[in-house]
C-alpha positions as CSV (number, residue, x, y, z in Angstrom):
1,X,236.0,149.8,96.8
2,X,236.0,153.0,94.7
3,X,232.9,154.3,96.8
4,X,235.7,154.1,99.7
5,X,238.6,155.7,97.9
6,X,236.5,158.2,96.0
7,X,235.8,160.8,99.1
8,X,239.3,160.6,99.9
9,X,240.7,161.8,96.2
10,X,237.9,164.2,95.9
11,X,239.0,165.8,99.5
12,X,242.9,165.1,97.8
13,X,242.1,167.1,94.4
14,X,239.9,170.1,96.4
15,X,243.2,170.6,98.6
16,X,245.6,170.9,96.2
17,X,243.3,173.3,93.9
18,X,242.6,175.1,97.7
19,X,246.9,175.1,97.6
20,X,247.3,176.4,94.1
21,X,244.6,179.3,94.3
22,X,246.4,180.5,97.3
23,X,249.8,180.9,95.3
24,X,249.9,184.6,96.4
25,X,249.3,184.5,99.8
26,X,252.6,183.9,102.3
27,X,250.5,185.0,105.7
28,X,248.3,182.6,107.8
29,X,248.5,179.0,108.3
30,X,248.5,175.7,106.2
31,X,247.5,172.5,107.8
32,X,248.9,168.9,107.1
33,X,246.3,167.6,105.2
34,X,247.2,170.6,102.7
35,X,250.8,170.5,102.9
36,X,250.2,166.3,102.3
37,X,247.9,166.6,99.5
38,X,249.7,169.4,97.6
39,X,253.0,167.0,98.0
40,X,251.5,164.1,97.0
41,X,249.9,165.5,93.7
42,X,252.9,166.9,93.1
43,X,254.9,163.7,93.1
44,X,252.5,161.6,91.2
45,X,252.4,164.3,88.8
46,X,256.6,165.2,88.7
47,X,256.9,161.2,88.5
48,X,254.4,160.6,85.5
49,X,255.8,163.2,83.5
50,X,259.8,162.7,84.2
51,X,259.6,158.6,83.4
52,X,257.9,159.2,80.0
53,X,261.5,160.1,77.6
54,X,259.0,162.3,75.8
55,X,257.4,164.6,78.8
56,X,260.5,165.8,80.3
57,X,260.5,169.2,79.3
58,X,256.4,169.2,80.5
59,X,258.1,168.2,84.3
60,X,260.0,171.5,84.1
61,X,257.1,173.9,82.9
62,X,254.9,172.2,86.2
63,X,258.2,172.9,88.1
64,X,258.2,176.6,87.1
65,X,254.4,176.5,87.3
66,X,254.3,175.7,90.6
67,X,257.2,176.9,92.4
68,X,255.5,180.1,93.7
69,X,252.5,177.6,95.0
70,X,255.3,175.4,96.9
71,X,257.3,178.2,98.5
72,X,253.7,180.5,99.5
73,X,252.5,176.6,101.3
74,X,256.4,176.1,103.1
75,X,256.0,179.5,104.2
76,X,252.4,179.0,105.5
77,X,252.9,175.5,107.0
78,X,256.0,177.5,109.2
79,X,253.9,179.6,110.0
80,X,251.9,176.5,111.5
81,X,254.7,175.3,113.0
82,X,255.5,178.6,114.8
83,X,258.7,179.5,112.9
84,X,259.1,182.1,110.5
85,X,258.4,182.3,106.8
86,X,262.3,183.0,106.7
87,X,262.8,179.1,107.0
88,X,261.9,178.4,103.9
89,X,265.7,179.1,102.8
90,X,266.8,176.3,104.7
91,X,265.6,174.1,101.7
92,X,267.5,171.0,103.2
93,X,266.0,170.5,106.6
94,X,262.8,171.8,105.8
95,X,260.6,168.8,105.5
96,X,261.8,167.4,108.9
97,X,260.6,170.6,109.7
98,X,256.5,170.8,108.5
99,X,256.4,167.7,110.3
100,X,256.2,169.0,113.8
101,X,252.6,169.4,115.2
102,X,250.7,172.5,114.9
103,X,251.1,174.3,118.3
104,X,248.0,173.9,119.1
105,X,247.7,170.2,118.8
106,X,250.4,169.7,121.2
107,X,248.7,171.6,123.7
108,X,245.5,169.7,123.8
109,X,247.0,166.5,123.7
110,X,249.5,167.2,126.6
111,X,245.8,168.1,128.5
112,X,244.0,164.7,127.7
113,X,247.3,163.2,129.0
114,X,247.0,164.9,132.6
């Protein structure tokens, strides 16, 4: 079974250092599969260090770490989405947000549907 799950973490690990090396740039686009992987590293990572008593004050140094990564990949996956970067304030309804479809996946499946 690890030959199975292997691929998968190794494409996992290469988006989120993909994610993290572009913590500068706020233009172009960020697809799922980055916004997913960064997210889910981020959680396993934010939920190993807050449950041990003794790594609490390591969970807010990865906050601070990576809070310019987090906002520059919202802003991107908007972008993605076809709203503005601007959205990224609107903390609270963002995720619902970065769900929608890239815009260019709704068009092709509305033409395999015809």
């Amino acid at each position: 079974t690890w030959d199975k799950i292997r691929p998968l973490l190794v494409n996992v690990l290469r988006s989120y250092k993909e994610t993290v090396s572009k913590y500068t740039q706020f233009d172009g686009e960020a697809s799922r599969k980055e916004f997913c992987a960064f997210t889910l590293i981020s959680l396993i990572v934010y939920a190993l260090l807050i449950f041990v008593p003794e790594n609490c004050y390591l969970a807010v140094i990865y906050l601070f770490a990576t809070i310019i990564p987090t906002i520059a990949l919202f802003v991107r996956r908007l972008h993605n989405t076809g709203l503005s970067g601007w959205f990224v304030f609107a903390i609270p309804v963002l995720p619902l947000l970065l769900l929608v479809p890239e815009n260019n996946k709704l068009d092709t499946m509305s033409d395999e549907r015809k």
